[in-house]
N, C-alpha and C positions, 0 to 999 in steps of 0.2 A: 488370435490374441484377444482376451478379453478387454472391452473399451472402460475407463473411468468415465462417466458421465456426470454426477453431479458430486459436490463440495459439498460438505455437513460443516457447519462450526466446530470450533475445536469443546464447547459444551454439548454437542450434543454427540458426542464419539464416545461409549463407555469402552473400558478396557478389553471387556468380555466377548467387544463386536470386532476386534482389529485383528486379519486374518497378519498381515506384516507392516513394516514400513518404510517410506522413501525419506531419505537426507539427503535435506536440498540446498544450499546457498539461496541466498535475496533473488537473484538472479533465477534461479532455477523454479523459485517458488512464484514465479510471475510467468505463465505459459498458458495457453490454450491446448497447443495438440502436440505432443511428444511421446515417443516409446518409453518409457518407464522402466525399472526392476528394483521390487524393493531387496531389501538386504538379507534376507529369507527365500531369495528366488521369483517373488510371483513377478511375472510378468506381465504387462498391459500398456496400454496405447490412451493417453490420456487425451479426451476428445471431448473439450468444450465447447459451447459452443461459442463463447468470447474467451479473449486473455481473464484471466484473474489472477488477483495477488493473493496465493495460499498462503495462510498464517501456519505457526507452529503450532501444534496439536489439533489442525484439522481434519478433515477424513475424504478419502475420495473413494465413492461408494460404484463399484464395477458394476458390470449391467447385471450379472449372475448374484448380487448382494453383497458379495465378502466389501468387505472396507480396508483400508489401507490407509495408518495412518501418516502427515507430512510431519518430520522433525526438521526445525532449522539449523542448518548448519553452523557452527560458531566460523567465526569470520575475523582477521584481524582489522581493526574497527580503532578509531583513536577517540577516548570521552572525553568533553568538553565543558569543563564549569566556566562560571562566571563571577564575580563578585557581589552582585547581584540580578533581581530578573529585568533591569532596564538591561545592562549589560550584554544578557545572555539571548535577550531580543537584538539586540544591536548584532550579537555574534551570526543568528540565527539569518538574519536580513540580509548579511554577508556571504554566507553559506547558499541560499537561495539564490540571490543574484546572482552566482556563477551557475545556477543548474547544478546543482549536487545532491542526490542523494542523502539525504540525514532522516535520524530516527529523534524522538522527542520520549525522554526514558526518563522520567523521576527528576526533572529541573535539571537536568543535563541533555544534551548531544552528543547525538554520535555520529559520525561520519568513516566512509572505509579510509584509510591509513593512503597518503598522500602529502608526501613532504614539501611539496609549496602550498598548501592549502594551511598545512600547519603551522608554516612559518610566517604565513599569514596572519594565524591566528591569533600566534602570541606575540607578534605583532601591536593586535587589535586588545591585548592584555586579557586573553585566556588561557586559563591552566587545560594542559593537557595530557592523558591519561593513555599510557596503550593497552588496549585490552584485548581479547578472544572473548567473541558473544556470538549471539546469535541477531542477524540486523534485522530491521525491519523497519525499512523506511517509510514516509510517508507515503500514500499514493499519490497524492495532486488532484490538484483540482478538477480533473478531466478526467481524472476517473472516478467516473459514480458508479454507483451501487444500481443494480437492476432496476430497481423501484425509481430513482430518479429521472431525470431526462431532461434538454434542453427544448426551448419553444420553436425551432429554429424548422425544424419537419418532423413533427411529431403526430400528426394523423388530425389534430382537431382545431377548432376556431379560437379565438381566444375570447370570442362571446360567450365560450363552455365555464370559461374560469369567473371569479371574483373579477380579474381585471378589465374587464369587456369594454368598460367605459372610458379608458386609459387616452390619455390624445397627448401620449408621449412617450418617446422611443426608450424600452425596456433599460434600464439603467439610469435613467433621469428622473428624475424625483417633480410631480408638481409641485407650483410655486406659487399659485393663484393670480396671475395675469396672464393674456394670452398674448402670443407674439405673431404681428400680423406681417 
């Protein structure tokens, strides 16, 4: 079975390169190593070498070249306005503090369809919307991007960085006195 190895952006996938494709849910589109089959047949074993969060119109490029592109699933999802963007930060603050899943789509919210969350909502005086989309939530903070990384064991000094001369624990800000 042919392996998927890397992810292309959904801009850099032309029509011409995509041998089939996989429709996936939020859910499915968040995977490191799974068997696959897109809806054309082809077959393959998708083998990252982290989890990633595939977007909709990405590409997972086989060892053999073909490409296979990801579509997101539409999903019943419930949209969320506000009456304004204090509001819709208030709603948003809400949302988060319970660990949920939400997508941030053109001054609205989206959340998957969940009737105490809802009744929450409006509640907290937001209009809400049931719809079939496609989700795509955020990632969170914990999940970075290859290129990022934390200080925490990451190979080097911190005399390699700008910060070198720091004489304060990462997250605190100098204040210009010392505390003895």
């Amino acid at each position: 079975m042919p392996r998927a190895i890397a992810v292309l952006p959904a801009g850099d996938v032309a029509d011409g390169m995509v041998v089939d494709r996989v429709v996936l849910d939020a859910d499915d589109r968040h995977r490191r190593r799974v068997a696959m089959t897109g809806e054309g047949g082809t077959a393959f074993l998708l083998d990252l070498p982290r989890a990633v969060a595939l977007r909709d119109g990405d590409g997972l490029r086989l060892e053999d070249g073909r490409i296979v592109r990801v579509v997101a699933r539409p999903e019943p999802l419930v949209e969320i306005t506000a009456e304004s963007p204090d509001g819709l930060a208030r709603l948003a603050w809400h949302i988060g503090n319970r660990h949920t899943a939400m997508q941030v789509a053109g001054g609205r919210l989206r959340i998957r369809r969940d009737h105490v969350l809802e009744a929450m909502l409006r509640g907290l005086g937001a209009t809400l919307a049931a719809i079939e989309a496609p989700f795509d939530p955020e990632a969170g903070a914990y999940d970075h991007a290859p290129s990022e990384h934390a200080h925490a064991a990451h190979g080097h000094r911190h005399a390699d960085h700008h910060h070198a001369d720091d004489d304060h624990p990462h997250g605190q800000p100098r204040h210009g006195h010392p505390h003895d």
